[in-house]
C-alpha positions in Angstrom: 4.1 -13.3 -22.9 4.5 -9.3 -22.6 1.9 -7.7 -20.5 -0.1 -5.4 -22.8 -2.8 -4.3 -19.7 -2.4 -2.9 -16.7 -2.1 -6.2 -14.3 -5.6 -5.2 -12.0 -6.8 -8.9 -11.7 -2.6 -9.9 -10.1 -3.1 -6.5 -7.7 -6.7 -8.0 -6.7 -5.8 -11.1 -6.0 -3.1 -10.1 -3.7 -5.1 -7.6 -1.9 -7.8 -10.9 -1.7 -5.1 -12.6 -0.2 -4.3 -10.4 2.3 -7.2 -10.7 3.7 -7.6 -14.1 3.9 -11.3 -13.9 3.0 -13.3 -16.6 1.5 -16.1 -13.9 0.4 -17.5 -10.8 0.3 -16.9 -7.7 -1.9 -14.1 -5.6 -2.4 -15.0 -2.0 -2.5 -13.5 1.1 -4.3 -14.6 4.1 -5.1 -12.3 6.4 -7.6 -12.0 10.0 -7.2 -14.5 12.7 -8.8 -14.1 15.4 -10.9 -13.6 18.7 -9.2 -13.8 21.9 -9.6 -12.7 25.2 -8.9 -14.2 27.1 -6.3 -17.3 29.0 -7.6 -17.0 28.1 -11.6 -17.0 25.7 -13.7 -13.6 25.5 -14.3 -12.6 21.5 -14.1 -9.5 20.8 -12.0 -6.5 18.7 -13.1 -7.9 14.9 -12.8 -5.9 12.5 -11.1 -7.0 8.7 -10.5 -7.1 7.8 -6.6 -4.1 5.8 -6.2 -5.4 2.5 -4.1 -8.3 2.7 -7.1 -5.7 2.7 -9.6 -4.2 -0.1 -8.1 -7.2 -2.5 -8.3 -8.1 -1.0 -12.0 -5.6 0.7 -14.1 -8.3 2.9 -15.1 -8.0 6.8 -15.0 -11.1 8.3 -16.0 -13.0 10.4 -13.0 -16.2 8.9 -10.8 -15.5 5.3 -11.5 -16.4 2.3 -9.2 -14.6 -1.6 -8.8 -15.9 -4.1 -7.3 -13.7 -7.6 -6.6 -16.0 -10.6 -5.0 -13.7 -12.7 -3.0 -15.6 -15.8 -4.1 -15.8 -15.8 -7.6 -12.6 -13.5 -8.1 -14.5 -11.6 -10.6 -13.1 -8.6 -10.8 -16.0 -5.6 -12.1 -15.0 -1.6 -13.2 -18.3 0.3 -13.1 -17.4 4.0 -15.6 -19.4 6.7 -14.9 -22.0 7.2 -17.5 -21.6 10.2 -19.5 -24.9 12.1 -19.9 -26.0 12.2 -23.4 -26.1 15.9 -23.2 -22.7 15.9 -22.5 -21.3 13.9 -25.1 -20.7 17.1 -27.3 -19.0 18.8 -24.7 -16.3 15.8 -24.2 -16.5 13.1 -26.9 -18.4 9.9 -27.4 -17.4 7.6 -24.5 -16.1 3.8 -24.9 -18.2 1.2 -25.4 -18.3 -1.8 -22.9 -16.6 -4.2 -25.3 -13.4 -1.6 -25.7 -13.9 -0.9 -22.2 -12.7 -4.9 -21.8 -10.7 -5.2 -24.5 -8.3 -2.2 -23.0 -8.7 -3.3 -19.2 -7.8 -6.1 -17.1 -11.1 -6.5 -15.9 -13.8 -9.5 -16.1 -17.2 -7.1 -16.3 -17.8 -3.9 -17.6 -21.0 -2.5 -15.9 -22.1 1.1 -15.9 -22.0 3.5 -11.9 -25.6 4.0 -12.7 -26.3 0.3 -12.1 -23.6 0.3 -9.0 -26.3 -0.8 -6.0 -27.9 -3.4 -7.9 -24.1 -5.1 -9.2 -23.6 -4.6 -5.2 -27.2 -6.2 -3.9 -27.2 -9.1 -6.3 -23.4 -10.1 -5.8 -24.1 -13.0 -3.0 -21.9 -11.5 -0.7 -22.8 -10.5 2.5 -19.9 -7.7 3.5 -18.4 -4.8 1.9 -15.3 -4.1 2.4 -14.1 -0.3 1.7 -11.4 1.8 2.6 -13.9 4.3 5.3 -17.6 5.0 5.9 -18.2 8.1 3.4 -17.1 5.9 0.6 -19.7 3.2 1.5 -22.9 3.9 -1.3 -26.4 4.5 0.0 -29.0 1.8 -0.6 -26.9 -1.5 -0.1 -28.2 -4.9 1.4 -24.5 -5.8 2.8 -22.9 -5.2 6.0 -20.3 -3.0 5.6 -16.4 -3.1 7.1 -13.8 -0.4 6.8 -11.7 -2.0 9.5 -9.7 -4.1 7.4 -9.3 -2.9 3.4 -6.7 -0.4 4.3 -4.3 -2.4 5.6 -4.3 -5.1 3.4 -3.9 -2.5 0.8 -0.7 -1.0 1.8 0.9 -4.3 2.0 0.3 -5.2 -1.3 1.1 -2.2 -2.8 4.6 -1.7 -0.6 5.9 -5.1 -2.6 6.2 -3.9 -6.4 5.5 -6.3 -9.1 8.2 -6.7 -12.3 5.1 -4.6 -13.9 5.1 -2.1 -11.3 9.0 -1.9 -11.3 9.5 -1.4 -14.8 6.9 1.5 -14.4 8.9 2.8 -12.3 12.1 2.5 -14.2 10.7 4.4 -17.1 9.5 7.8 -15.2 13.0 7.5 -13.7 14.6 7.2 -17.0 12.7 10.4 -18.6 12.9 12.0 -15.2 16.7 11.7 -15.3 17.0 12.6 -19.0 15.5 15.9 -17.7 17.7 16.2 -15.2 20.8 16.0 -17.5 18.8 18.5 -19.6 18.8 21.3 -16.8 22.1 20.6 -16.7 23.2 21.0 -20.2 20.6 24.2 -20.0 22.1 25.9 -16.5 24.9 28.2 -17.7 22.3 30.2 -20.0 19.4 30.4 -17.6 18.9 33.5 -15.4 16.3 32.1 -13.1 15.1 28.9 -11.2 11.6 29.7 -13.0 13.3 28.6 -16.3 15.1 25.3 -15.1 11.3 24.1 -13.3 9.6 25.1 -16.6 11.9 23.2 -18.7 11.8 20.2 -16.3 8.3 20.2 -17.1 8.7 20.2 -20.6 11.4 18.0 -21.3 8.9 15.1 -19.1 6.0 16.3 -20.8 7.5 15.4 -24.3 7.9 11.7 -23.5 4.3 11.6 -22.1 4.8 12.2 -18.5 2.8 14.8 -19.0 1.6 15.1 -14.6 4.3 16.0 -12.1 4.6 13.1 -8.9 5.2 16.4 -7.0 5.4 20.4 -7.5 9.3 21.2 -8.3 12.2 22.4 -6.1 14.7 24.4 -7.8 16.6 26.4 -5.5 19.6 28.1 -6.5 22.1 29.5 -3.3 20.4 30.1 0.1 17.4 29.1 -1.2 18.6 25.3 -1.8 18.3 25.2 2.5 14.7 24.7 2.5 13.8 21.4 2.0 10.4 21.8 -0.1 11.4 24.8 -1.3 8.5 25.6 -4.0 8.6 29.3 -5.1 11.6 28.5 -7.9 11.3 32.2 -8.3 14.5 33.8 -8.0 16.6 35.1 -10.3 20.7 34.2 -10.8 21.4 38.1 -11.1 24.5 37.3 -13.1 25.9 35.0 -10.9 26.4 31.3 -11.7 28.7 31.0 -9.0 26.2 29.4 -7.4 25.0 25.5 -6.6 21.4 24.7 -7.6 19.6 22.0 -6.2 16.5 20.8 -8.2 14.2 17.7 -6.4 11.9 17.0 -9.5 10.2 14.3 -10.5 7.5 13.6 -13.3 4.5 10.7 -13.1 3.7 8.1 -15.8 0.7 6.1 -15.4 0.3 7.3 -11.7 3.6 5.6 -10.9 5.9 8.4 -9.5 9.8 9.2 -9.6 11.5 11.3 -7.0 15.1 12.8 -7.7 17.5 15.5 -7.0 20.7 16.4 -7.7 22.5 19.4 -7.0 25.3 21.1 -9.5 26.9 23.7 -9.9 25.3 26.9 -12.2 28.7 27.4 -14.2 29.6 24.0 -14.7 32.6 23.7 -12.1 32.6 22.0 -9.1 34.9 24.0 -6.8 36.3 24.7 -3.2 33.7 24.0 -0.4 31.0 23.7 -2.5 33.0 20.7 -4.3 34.2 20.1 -0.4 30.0 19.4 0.5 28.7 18.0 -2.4 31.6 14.9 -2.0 30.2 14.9 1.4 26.4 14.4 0.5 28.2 11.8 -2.2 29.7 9.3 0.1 26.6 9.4 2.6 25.0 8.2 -0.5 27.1 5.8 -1.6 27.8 4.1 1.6 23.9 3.5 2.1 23.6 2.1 -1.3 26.6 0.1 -0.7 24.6 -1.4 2.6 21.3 -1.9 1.3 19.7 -5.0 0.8 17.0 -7.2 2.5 17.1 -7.9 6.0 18.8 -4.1 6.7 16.4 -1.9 9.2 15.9 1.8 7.7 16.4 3.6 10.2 20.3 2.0 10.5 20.8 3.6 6.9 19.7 6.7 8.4 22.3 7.0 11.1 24.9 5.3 8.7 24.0 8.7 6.6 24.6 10.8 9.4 27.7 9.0 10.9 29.1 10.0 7.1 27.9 13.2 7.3 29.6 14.4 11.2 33.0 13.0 10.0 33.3 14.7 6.4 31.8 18.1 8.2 34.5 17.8 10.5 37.1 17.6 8.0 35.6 20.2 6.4 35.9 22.5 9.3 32.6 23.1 10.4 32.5 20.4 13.1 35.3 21.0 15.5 38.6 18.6 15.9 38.5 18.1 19.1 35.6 16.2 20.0 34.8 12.6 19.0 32.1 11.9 16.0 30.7 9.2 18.4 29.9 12.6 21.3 28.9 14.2 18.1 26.5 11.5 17.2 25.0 10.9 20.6 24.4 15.1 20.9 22.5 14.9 17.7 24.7 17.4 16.0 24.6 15.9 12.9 20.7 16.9 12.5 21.7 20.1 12.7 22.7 19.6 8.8 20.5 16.9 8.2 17.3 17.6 9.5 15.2 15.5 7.6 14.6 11.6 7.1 17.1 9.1 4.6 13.7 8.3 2.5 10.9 7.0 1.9 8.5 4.0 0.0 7.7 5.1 -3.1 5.3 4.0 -5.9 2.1 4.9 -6.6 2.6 7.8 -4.6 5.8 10.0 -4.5 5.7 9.2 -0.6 4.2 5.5 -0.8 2.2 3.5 1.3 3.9 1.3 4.3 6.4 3.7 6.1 5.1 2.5 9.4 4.1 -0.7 9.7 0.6 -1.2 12.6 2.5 -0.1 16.3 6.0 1.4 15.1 6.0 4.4 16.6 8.2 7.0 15.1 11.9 7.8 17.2 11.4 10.7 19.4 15.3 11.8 18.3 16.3 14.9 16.5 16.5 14.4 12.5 15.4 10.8 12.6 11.8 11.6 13.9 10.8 13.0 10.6 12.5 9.7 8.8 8.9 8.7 6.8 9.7 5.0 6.6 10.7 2.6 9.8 11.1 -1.1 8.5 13.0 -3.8 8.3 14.1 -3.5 4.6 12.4 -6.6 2.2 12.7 -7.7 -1.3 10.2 -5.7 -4.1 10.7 -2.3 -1.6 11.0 0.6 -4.0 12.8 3.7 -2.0 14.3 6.6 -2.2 17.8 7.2 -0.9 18.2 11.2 -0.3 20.7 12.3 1.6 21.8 15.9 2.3 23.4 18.7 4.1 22.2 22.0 4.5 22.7 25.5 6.4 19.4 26.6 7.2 19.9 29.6 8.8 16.8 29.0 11.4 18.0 25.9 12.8 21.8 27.2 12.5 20.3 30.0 15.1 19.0 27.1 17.0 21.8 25.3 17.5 23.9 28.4 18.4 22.0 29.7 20.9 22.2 26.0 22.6 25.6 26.1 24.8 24.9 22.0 24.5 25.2 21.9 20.6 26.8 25.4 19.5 30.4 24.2 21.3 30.7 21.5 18.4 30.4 24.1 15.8 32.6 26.2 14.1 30.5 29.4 13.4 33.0 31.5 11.5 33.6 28.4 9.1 29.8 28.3 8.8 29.2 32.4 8.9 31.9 33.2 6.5 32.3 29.9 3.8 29.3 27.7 4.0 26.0 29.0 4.5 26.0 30.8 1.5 26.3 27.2 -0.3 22.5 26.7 0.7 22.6 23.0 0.5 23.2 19.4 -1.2 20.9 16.9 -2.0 21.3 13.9 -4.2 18.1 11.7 -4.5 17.9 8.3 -6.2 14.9 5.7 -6.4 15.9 2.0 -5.8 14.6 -1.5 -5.4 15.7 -3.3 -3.1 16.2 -7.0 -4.6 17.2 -10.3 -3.5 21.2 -9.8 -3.2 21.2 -6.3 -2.8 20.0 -3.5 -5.1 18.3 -2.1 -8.8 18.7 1.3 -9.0 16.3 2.8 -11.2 17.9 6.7 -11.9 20.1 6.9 -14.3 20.8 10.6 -13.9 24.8 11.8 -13.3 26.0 12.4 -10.1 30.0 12.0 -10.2 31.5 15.3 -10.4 33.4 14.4 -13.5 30.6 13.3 -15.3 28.3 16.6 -14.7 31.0 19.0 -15.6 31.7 17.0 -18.7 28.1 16.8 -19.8 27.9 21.2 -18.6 31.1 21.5 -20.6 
């Protein structure tokens, strides 16, 4: 039978069984409506994700309850003032509050410490003290909720993966749309507003994350978020654009990096196939059983021996030196990837006493794990020239002596940077990869044809 509600009762339980609990009460609270500073000027609303999770439900100031005994599972709305109503609608009745959610009791915030008090339970569990309400006959824990939330959500259910794979399709699409799009634009501001449009039109209305579209230099800063700049006439240029939309809080996260007039050419054709095979060989090598941070030096291996093809690494000395000095973080200064699901950067990256490797590059890798089946990650390679960290490494006699500057100074930092970003599962033989969006060179210059 197809799944026609969000599956809150199947997340419950599996939070329920995490804890390995035979009672007490599950306690959420959902976010609240804000505002902006000094008026009454209502922010963007966006559901709390772990409250999400448990409900499916995405309207602001909302309660759930989930008693461990009788598995009853209870969303508690806010209750719209009737001197409000005019101002936003007639709110849902109780019995089409049921019939749209996967819950077992409908019962209104107002009523929230008496549903609490008369539950038979004698502990609440919630996520920290501030969230606890006022009034409440229970003990309360906030020891042991958050946990056995983040390892229910790091697993993704068949629901929660075909989520997924439908933000990644529209995401992509929009991707491919930039594309088609880049040899008439005159300015990253146009490529991130029709990003947001072309998601927007297929109801992914929210962004997982602001946009990067960086065209040149400005591709060499990683969350690059101004997408400001102007072409100035000259699509001789690599843009990089990291963009992905939400749908139904569950995120996307992709970039891909191509080329403003269509052609892939000379070194910037040189990096990108770079930043290509780093990619491939990690997804080539993924699949349960594989520890993260192994896919991150795999990446970097890749990288330090196409660089020094290139040029920019010198002959002379060994990839292996060059991987044991940490040159390659010099052009890949940032982690492999991350979980992703509800959030753009998910739940679960470090697991309760992993502590994160004191090593350049790899110490901002947001995930260290031994890879498992129902993972969702992303898989982001990239090299850049990032002109602070390339003054850095030059004015170290223990790195600069690997580097050829004139091959950097007068052919490659003006490239900015490559980044190609896909969101995968990681299944039982291997992988499901979830973006659909071009990354061979042949097949972006035909569709920018």
């Amino acid at each position: 039978m197809a799944i026609t509600k969000y599956p809150a009762k199947q997340n419950a339980a599996k939070v329920a069984a995490n804890l390995g609990l035979s009672e007490g009460l599950i306690y959420l609270k959902g976010d609240i409506l804000k505002e902006r500073h000094d008026t009454d000027v209502e922010l963007v609303f966006r559901q709390e994700s772990n409250f999400y999770y448990l409900t499916g439900f995405v309207e602001h100031d909302a309660h759930v309850i989930y008693n461990l005994k009788t598995q009853k599972l209870t969303l508690l709305p806010y209750r719209l003032p009737d001197d409000h109503i005019m101002w936003m609608g007639m709110p849902p009745t109780e019995a089409e509050l049921l019939a749209k959610y996967d819950v077992d009791e409908i019962v209104w915030s107002t009523d929230l410490v008496s549903a609490i008090n008369n539950s038979g339970a004698s502990t609440l569990y919630a996520l920290r003290e501030s969230d606890v309400p006022k009034d409440i006959s229970l003990k309360a824990n906030t020891d042991l909720l958050k946990e056995a939330l983040i390892n229910a959500r790091l697993y993704k259910s068949a629901y929660e993966i075909e989520a997924m794979r439908k933000i990644n399709h529209i995401s992509s699409n929009a991707h491919v749309a930039l594309m088609k799009a880049a040899k008439k634009c005159q300015s990253e501001v146009e490529l991130d507003a029709l990003f947001r449009y072309e998601t927007a039109r297929f109801g992914a209305r929210a962004q997982a994350y602001e946009p990067i579209v960086g065209v040149g230099a400005n591709a060499a800063t990683l969350h690059y978020g101004r997408n400001s700049a102007s072409f100035n006439g000259n699509h001789d240029q690599l843009c990089l654009v990291d963009a992905g939309a939400e749908l139904g809080c569950y995120a996307s996260d992709i970039t891909r990096t191509f080329p403003l007039n269509g052609k892939y050419a000379g070194d910037a054709k040189t990096l990108y196939s770079i930043v290509l095979d780093m990619q491939k060989s990690v997804l080539s090598a993924l699949k349960p059983g594989v520890q993260w941070e192994d896919m991150h030096r795999l990446a970097v291996k890749i990288a330090v021996e196409g660089l020094q093809k290139a040029g920019v690494l010198k002959a002379e000395f060994s990839v292996q030196e060059m991987l044991e000095k940490h040159v390659g973080s010099v052009f890949l200064p940032h982690g492999l990837g991350h979980s992703i699901g509800l959030d753009v950067h998910d739940v679960g990256g470090y697991p309760v006493g992993v502590q994160r490797i004191q090593e350049p590059g790899i110490r901002y890798l947001r995930m260290r794990r031994q890879l498992e089946a129902g993972f969702v990650v992303t898989v982001e390679p990239g090299i850049y020239f990032t002109k602070f960290i390339l003054d850095e490494a030059k004015s170290n006699p223990e790195t600069s002596k690997y580097i050829n500057w004139d091959v950097i100074e007068q052919r490659f930092a003006k490239l900015g940077g490559v980044r190609i970003e896909d969101c995968v599962v990681i299944t039982e033989t291997g992988i499901d990869n979830l973006t659909i969006a071009p990354k061979e060179i042949a097949e972006i210059e035909a569709i920018m044809a």
